[in-house]
C-alpha positions in Angstrom: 16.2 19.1 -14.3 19.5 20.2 -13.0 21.9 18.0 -11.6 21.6 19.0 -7.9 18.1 17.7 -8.2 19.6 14.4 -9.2 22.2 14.0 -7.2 19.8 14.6 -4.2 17.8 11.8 -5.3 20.5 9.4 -5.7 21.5 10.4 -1.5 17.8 10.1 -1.2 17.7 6.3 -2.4 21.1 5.4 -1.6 21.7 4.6 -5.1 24.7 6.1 -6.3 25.0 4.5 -9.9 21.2 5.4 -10.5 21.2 6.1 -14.6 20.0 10.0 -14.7 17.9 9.5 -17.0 15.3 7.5 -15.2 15.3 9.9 -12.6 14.4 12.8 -14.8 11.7 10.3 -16.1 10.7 9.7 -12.8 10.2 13.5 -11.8 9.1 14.8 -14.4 5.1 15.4 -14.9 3.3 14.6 -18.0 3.4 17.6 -20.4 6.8 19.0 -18.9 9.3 17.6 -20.8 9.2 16.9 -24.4 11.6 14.3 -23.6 9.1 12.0 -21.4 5.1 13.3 -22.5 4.0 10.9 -20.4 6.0 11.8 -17.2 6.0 9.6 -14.5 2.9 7.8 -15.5 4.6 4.2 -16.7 7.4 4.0 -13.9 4.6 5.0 -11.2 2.4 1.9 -12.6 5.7 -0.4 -12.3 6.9 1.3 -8.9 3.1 0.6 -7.3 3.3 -2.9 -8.4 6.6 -3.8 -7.0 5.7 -2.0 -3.7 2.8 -4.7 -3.5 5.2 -7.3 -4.0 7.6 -6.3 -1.4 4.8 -6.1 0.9 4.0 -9.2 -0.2 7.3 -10.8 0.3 7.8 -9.5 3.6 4.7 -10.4 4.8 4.9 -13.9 4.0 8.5 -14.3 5.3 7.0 -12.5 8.6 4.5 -15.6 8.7 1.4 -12.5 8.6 -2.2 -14.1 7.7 -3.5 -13.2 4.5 -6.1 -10.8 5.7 -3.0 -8.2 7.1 -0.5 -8.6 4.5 -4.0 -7.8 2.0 -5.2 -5.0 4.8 -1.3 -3.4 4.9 -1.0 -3.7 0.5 -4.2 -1.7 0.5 -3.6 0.7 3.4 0.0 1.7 2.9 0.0 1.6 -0.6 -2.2 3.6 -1.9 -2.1 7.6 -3.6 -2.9 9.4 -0.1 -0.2 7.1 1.7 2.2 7.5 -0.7 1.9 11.7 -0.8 2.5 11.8 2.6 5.7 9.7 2.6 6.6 11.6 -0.3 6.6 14.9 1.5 8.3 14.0 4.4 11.2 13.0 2.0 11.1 16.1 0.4 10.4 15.1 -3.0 8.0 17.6 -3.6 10.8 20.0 -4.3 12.7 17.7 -6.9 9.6 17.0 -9.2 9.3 19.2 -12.2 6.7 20.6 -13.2 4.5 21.7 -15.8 3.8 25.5 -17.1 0.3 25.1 -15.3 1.5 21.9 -12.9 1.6 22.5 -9.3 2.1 20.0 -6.4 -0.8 17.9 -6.0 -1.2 14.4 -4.1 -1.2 12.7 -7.3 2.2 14.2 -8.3 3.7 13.4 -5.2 2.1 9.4 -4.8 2.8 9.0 -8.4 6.8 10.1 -8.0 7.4 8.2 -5.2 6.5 5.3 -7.0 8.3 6.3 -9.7 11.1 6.8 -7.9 10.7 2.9 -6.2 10.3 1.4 -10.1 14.1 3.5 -11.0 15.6 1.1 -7.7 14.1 -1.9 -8.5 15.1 -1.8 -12.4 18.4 -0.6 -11.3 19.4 -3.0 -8.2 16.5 -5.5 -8.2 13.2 -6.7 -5.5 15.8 -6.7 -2.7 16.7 -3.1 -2.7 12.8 -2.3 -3.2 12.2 -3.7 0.2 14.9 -1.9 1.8 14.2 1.1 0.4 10.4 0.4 1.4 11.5 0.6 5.1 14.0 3.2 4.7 11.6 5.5 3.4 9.3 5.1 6.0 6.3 3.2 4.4 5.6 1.0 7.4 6.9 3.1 10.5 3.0 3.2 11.7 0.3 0.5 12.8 0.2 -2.8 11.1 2.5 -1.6 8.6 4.8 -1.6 12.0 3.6 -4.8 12.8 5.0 -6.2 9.8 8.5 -4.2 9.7 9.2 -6.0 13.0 8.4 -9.5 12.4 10.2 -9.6 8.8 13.1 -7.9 11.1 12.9 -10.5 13.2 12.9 -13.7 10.7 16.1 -11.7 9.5 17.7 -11.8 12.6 16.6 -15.5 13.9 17.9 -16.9 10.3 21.5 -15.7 11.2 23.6 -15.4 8.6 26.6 -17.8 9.1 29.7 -17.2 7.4 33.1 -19.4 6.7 36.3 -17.7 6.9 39.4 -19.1 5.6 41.1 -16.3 3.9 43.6 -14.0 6.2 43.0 -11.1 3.7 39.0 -11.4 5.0 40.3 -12.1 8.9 42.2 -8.6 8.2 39.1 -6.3 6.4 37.4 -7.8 9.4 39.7 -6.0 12.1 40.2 -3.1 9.8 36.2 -2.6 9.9 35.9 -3.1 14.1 34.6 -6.1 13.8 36.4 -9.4 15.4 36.1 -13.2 14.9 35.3 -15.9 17.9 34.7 -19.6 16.8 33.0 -20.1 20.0 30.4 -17.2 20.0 27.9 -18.6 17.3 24.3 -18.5 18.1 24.2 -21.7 15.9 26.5 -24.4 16.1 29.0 -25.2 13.7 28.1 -28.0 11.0 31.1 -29.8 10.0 31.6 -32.6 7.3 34.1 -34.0 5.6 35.8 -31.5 3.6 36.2 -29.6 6.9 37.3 -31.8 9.6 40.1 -33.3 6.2 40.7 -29.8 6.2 41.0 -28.7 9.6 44.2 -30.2 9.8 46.0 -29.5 6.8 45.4 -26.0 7.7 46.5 -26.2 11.3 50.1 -24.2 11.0 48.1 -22.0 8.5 45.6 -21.1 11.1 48.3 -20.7 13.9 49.7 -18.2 12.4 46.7 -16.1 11.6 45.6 -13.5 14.1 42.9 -15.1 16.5 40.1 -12.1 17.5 37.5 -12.4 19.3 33.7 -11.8 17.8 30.5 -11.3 19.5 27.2 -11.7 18.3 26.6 -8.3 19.9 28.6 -6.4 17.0 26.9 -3.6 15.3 29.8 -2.6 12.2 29.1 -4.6 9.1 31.5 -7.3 7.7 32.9 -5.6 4.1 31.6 -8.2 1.8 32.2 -7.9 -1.5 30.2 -10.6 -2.6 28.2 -11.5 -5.8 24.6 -12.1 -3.8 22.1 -10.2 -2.7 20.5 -9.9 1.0 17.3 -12.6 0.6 20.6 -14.9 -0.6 22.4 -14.5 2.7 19.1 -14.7 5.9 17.1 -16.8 3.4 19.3 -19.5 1.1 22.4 -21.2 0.1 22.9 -22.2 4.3 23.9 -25.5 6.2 22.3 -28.0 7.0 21.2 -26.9 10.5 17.2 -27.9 11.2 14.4 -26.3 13.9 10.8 -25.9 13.9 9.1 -22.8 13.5 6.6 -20.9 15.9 3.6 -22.1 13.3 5.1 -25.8 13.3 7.1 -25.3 9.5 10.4 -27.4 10.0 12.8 -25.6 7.5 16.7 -26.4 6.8 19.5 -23.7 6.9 22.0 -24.2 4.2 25.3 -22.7 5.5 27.5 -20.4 2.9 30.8 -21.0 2.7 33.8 -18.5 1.8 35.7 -20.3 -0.3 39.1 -19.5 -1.8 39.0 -19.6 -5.7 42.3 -21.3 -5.7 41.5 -24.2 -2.9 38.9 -26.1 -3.2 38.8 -27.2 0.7 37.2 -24.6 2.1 36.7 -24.1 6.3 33.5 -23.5 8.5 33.4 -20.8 10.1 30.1 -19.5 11.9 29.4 -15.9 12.2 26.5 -13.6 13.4 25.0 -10.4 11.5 22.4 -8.3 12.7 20.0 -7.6 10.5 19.9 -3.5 10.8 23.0 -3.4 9.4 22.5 -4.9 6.0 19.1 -2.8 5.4 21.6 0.6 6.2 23.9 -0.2 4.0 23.1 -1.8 1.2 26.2 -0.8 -0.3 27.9 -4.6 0.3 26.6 -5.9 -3.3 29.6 -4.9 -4.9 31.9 -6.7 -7.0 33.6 -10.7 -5.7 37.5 -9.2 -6.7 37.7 -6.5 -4.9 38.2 -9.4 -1.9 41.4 -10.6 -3.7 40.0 -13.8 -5.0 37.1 -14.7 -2.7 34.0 -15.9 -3.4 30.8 -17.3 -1.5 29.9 -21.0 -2.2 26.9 -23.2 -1.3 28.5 -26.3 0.3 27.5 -29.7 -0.8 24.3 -30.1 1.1 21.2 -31.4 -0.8 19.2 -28.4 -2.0 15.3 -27.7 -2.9 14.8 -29.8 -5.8 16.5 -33.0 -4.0 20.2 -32.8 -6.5 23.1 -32.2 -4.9 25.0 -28.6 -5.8 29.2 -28.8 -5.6 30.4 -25.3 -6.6 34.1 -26.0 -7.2 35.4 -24.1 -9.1 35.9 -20.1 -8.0 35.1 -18.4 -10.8 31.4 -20.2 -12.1 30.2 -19.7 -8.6 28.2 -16.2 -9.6 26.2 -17.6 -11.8 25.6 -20.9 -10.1 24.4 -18.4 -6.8 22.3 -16.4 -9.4 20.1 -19.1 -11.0 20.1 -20.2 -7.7 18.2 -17.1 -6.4 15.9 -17.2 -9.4 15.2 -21.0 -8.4 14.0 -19.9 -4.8 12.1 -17.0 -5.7 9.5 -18.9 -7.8 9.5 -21.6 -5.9 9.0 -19.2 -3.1 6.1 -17.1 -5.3 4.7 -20.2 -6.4 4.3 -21.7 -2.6 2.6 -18.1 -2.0 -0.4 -18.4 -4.3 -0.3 -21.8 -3.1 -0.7 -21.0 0.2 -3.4 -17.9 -0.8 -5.8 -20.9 -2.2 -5.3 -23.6 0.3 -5.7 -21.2 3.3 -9.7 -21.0 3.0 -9.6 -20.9 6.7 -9.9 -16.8 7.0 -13.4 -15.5 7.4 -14.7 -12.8 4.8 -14.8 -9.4 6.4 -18.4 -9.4 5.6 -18.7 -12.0 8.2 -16.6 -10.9 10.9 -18.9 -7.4 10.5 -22.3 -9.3 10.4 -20.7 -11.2 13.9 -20.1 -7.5 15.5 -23.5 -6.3 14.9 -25.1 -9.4 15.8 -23.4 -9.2 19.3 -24.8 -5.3 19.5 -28.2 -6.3 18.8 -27.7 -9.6 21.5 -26.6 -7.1 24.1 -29.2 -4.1 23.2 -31.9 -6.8 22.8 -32.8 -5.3 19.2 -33.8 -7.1 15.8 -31.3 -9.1 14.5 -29.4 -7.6 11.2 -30.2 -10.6 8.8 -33.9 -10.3 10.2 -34.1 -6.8 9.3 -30.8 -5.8 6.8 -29.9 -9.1 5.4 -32.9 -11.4 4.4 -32.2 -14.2 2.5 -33.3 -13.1 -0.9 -31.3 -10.1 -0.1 -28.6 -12.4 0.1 -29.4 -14.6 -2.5 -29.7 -11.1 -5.0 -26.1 -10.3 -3.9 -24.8 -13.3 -5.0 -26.5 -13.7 -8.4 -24.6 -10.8 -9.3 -21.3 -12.8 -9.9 -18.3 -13.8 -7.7 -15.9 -10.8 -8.5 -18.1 -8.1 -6.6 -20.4 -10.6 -3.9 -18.2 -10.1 -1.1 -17.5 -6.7 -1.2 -21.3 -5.7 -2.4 -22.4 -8.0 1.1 -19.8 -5.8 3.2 -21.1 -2.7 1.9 -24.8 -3.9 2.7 -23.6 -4.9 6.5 -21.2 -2.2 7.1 -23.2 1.5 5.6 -24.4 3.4 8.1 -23.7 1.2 10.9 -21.7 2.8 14.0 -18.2 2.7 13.1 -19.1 4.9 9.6 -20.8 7.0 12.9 -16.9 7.1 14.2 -15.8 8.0 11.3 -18.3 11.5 10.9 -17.6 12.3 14.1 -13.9 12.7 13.6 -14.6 14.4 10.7 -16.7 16.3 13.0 -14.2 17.4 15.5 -11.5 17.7 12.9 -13.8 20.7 11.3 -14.1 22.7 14.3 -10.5 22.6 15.7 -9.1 25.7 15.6 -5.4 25.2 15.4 -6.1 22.9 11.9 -5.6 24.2 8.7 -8.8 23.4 7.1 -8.5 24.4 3.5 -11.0 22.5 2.1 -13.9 24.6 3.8 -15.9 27.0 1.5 -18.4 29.6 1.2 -20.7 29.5 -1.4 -19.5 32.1 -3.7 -16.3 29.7 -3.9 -15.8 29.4 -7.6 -15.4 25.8 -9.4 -11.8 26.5 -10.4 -10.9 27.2 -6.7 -12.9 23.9 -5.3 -11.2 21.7 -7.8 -8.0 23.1 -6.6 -9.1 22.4 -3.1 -9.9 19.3 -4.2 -6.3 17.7 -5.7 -4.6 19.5 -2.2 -6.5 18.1 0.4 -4.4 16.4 2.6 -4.0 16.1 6.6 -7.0 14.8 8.3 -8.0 11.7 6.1 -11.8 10.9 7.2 -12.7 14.7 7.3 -10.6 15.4 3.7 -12.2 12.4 2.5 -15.6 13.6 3.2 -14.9 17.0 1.4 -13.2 15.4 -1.8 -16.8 13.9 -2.4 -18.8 16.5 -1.7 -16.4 19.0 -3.9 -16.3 16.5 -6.9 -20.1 15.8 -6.8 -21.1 20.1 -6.9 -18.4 20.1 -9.5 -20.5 17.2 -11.6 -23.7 18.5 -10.8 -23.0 21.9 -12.0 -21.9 20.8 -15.3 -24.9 19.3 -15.7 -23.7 15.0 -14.5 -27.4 14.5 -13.3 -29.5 15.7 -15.8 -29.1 12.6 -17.4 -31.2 10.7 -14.0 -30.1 6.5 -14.1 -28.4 6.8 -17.4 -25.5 8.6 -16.3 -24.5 6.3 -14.3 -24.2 3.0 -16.3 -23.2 3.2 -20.0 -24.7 0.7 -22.4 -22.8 -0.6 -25.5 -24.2 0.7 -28.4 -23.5 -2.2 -30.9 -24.2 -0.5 -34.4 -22.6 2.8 -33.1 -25.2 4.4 -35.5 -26.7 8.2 -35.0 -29.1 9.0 -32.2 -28.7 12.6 -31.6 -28.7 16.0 -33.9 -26.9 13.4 -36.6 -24.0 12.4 -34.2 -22.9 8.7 -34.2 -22.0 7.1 -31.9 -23.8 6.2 -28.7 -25.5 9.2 -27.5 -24.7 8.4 -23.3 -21.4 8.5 -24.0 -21.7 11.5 -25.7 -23.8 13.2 -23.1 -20.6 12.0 -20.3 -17.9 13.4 -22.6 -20.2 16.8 -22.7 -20.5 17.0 -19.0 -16.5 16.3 -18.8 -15.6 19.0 -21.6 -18.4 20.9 -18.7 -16.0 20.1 -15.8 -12.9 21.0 -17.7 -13.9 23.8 -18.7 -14.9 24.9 -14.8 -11.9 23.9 -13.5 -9.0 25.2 -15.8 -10.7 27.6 -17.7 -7.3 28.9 -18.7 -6.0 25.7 -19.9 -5.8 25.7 -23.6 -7.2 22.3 -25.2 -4.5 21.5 -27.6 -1.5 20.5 -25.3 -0.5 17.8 -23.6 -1.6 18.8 -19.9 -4.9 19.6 -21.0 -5.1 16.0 -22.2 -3.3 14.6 -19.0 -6.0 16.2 -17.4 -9.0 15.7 -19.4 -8.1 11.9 -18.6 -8.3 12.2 -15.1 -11.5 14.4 -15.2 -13.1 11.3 -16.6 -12.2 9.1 -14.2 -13.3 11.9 -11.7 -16.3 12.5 -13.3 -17.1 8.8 -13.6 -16.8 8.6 -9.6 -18.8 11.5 -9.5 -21.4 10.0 -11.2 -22.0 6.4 -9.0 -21.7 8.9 -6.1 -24.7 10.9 -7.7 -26.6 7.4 -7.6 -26.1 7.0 -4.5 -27.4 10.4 -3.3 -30.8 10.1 -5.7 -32.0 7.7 -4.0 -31.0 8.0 -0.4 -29.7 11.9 -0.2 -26.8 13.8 -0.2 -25.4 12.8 3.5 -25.1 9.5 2.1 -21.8 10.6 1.3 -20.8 10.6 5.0 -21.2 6.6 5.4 -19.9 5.2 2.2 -16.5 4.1 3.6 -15.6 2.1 7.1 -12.7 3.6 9.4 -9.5 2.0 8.4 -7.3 4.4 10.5 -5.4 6.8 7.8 -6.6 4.7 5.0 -9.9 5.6 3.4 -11.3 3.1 0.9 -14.4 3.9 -1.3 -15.3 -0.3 -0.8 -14.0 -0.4 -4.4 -17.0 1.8 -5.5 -14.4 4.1 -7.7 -13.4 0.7 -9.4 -15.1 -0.5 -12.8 -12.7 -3.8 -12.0 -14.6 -4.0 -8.2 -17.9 -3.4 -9.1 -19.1 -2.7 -12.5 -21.5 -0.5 -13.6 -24.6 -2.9 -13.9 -23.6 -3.9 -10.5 -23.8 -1.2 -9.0 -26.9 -0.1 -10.2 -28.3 -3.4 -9.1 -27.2 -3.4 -6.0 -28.3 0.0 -5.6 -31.7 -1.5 -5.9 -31.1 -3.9 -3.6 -29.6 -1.4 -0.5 -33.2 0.8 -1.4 -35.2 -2.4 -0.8 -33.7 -3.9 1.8 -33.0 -0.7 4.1 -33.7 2.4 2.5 -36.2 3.8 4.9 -33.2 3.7 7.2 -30.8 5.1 5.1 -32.8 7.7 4.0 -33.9 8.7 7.5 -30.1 8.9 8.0 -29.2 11.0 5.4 -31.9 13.7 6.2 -30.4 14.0 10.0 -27.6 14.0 8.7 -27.9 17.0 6.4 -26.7 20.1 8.9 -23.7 17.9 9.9 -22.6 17.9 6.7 -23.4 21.5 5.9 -21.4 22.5 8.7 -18.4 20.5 7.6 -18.6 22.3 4.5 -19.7 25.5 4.4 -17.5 27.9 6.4 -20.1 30.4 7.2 -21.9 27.9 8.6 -23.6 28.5 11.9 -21.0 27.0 14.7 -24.0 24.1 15.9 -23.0 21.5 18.6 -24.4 17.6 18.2 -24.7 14.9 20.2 -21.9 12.9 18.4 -19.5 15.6 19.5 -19.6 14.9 22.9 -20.2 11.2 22.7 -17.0 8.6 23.1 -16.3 6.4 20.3 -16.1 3.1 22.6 -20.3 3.8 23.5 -20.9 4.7 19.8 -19.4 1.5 18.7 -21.6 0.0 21.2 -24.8 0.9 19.3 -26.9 -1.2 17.2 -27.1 -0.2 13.1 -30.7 1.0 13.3 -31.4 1.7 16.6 -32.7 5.1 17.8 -29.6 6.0 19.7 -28.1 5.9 17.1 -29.8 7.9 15.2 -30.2 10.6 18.3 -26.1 11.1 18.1 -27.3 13.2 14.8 -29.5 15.6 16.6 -28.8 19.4 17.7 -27.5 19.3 21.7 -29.1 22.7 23.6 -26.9 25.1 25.2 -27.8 23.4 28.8 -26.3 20.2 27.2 -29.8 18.4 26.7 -30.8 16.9 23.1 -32.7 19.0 21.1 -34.5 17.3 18.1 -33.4 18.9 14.3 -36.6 20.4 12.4 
């Protein structure tokens, strides 16, 4: 990786003491380097994890319910999400690739992650979460939503600082900015080290250039000071109290800039707008460079009820520094409190069973839990164990219903517009090496490209033979003894059909790829966990057909979630298959009925060559779809073929 590459990432990151090697590490893809044969793999595991926490963080400090802090982590964090924000930086031409590697979504979500875990190892959580908005991971929707009201705790817990030191009153002027006792949003908090204080200094102060400052001012004060951002909006502030829009009273401790050689330091408050500290993050620098200065807590009482009296200059970092650690875990620790006392939020199962309720009030149809969800349907969903009953019981409410309707008819639309690229579109002498790479590059319309991933990966998996196997392929039992069941082969003789039919799929989609490096095991790694998708997606479509595809996910705006079904940690294998039981007995007629209207939909999103046919859902808006009752014939009617005088024709 040349240095140019580097030094662009550093300017992309704002990082300029960012160790090179990590960022080769962090650009590099597995089997490139000899250096790192992993690649990015380990810092893109790291990076994802502390992008969760910074959502975390900053939707707790933004006082967000559970539900959308957990709805933005999952949404804005995921591969997809990350690709995109990862091309609009550019990174795409910094990662280095492989003799076979190529840009892909993965390579892309994985470097940008990679990238985040390089920050937060080099500067710590606070310059993850301004990085996280600099970057542009929450510039959309909810992701928005929460920018602006962590922006906004920021600026309503105003930093106030003390200024006592002429050298400080001077960087001040040099820098634009000026100084007015009288302008604080907050008032001043005296005690008795300041008002004793006050007028020792008097003559000091007279003879000190008097500016004027405004809360208004958009230059940021030069601090050179051993703390970090959550350390100035957040702790180590006066003693000043108000109540919260949600009720919390909290307690501002005021900082104090305090003169390493007198111990008497002097109050005085001053305003910082918060977009200033998130553009420049380049204030955590060195406490000398500000000829002696350094920031003190004042003695106020502090979390854990002792009382803190920083005197002396010079053991003030550390003091600050344990300090921060102290109000981080107590702050982490009141967050998973808070996650098991606040019971109060409905499941989204719930709030999806209220919607289709209200349909069926106001089309004067069955009820859902009369027809969908019976009580021993219910009572099967919960047997199968805590970890997968909610999201097994919002799958059972939410397939097929009208907004997974919504969802095919963007896909729909998206198909037939003419100025899209739509390279995910085939014919049927498409080889299995080009659909695969259609597959990793899909990217632009999410619902429609989500739609043609599945379809792409389950041909890929049928071809190589995934469903000759019938149930067992798609649940793997332990084979305790490990003895021989097949031709003299031990081992369990599933898992060696599945690591057949993935040798099958490697060998379709890199035919070239010779089996003894490192990228071909990179791959073969990924083309289990592809083929093990591939495989609960076959389930699926045995039993209900291969339109089910279309209805497995809800519409989450840009974010498409499979409901966990790609997860063994979501929903295990036996799981699945059970509850694949259940869905059959519970509304499989209906599903089935679905899938078979369904069919020339989805042959037309896929097929290229495809005859151009025009169906009811087209032309219907998405406010009267959403409108419609899961299971009632209008519904199913938005499937059918529409005549060229505009009236419904029925499909044969």
């Amino acid at each position: 990786m040349s240095d140019i590459a580097i030094g662009k990432a550093r300017t992309l990151l704002e990082v300029s003491e960012l160790p090179a090697k990590l960022i080769r590490e962090a650009l590099t893809v597995a089997g490139a380097d000899s250096k790192f044969p992993e690649g990015f793999k380990n810092l893109a595991q790291l990076g994802t994890t502390y992008i969760d926490a910074a959502f975390l963080e900053m939707g707790y400090k933004g006082s967000l319910s559970r539900e959308l802090i957990s709805d933005i982590m999952t949404n804005y964090n995921t591969m997809k999400y990350r690709a995109v924000v990862a091309r609009k930086l550019g990174i795409q031409v910094l990662i280095e690739y492989g003799k076979n590697g190529k840009e892909t979504e993965k390579n892309l979500g994985f470097s940008i992650s990679a990238l985040i875990a390089t920050v937060h190892l080099t500067r710590g959580p606070d310059a993850v979460r301004a990085r996280v908005i600099k970057l542009g991971f929450l510039d959309e929707g909810s992701g928005l939503q929460m920018r602006q009201k962590y922006e906004a705790v920021m600026v309503k817990h105003s930093v106030l600082i003390a200024i006592n030191q002429p050298s400080v009153t001077a960087a001040l002027v040099q820098s634009g900015t000026t100084i007015n006792e009288q302008s604080s949003p907050l008032p001043d908090q005296p005690n008795s080290q300041t008002e004793a204080s006050s007028s020792e200094n008097d003559s000091f102060h007279a003879a000190t250039p008097q500016t004027s400052f405004t809360s208004e001012c958009t230059s940021l004060i030069p601090f050179d000071l051993p703390i970090e951002l959550d350390d100035l909006y957040l702790g180590n502030r006066g003693t000043d109290h108000f109540e919260d829009n949600q009720g919390f009273v909290e307690t501002i401790h005021t900082p104090q800039i305090v003169n390493a050689f007198n111990s008497e330091p002097r109050q005085i408050p001053v305003a910082l707008p918060l977009p200033s500290f998130l553009e420049n993050p380049e204030f955590l620098v060195q406490a000398e460079a500000l000829c002696g200065l350094t920031l003190c807590q004042s003695s106020v009482e502090a979390e854990d009820d002792t009382i803190v009296a920083l005197e002396d200059g010079q053991s003030c970092i550390a003091g600050l520094n344990d300090k921060a650690r102290k109000r981080k875990a107590i702050d982490e620790n009141y967050v998973r409190k808070s996650k098991r006392v606040n019971t109060g939020v409905r499941p989204r199962w719930v709030v999806s069973l209220t919607k289709e309720m209200e349909r069926c009030q106001s089309k004067k149809t069955r009820i859902p839990p009369d027809v969908f969800f019976r009580e021993d349907i219910k009572a099967r969903c919960s047997a199968m164990g805590p970890r997968s009953t909610e999201l097994l019981t919002l799958i059972l409410v939410q397939i097929a219903d009208s907004s997974s309707f919504v969802c095919l008819r963007d896909a729909l639309r998206a198909s037939k517009r003419p100025e899209l690229d739509k390279p995910g579109k085939i014919s049927t002498q498409t080889s299995m090496e080009d659909r695969f790479d259609i597959l990793e590059k899909l990217d632009g319309e999410i619902t429609y490209n989500a739609l043609l991933k599945r379809y792409h990966l389950l041909e890929l998996f049928t071809i190589c033979g995934g469903n000759e196997g019938g149930e067992d392929m798609t649940v793997i039992p332990y084979a305790a003894d490990n003895t021989a069941c097949q031709g003299g082969r031990r081992g369990n003789p599933i898992r060696i059909a599945l690591g057949e039919v993935t040798q099958r799929m490697m060998s379709k989609a890199f035919p070239s790829l010779s089996p003894d490096t490192e990228e071909y095991e990179f791959r073969k790694r990924t083309m289990k966990r592809y083929r093990a998708l591939a495989s609960r997606f076959q389930a699926l479509v045995d039993k209900f057909g291969r339109a089910i595809l279309c209805f497995i996910q809800p519409c989450r705006g840009k974010s498409v979630s499979n409901w966990g079904i790609s997860d063994n940690k979501e929903i295990s294998d036996t799981s699945l298959k059970e509850f694949i039981e259940v869905l059959d007995q519970s509304q499989g007629d209906y599903l089935r009925s679905v899938c078979g209207g369904a069919e020339p939909l989805l042959k037309c999103l896929v097929y290229e060559n495809s005859p151009r046919a025009e169906f009811a859902i087209e032309h219907t808006d998405v406010v009267d779809i959403l409108q419609l009752p899961k299971g009632s014939d209008e519904l199913l009617r938005l499937l059918q073929h529409t005549s060229e005088d505009g009236a419904i024709s029925e499909i044969r």
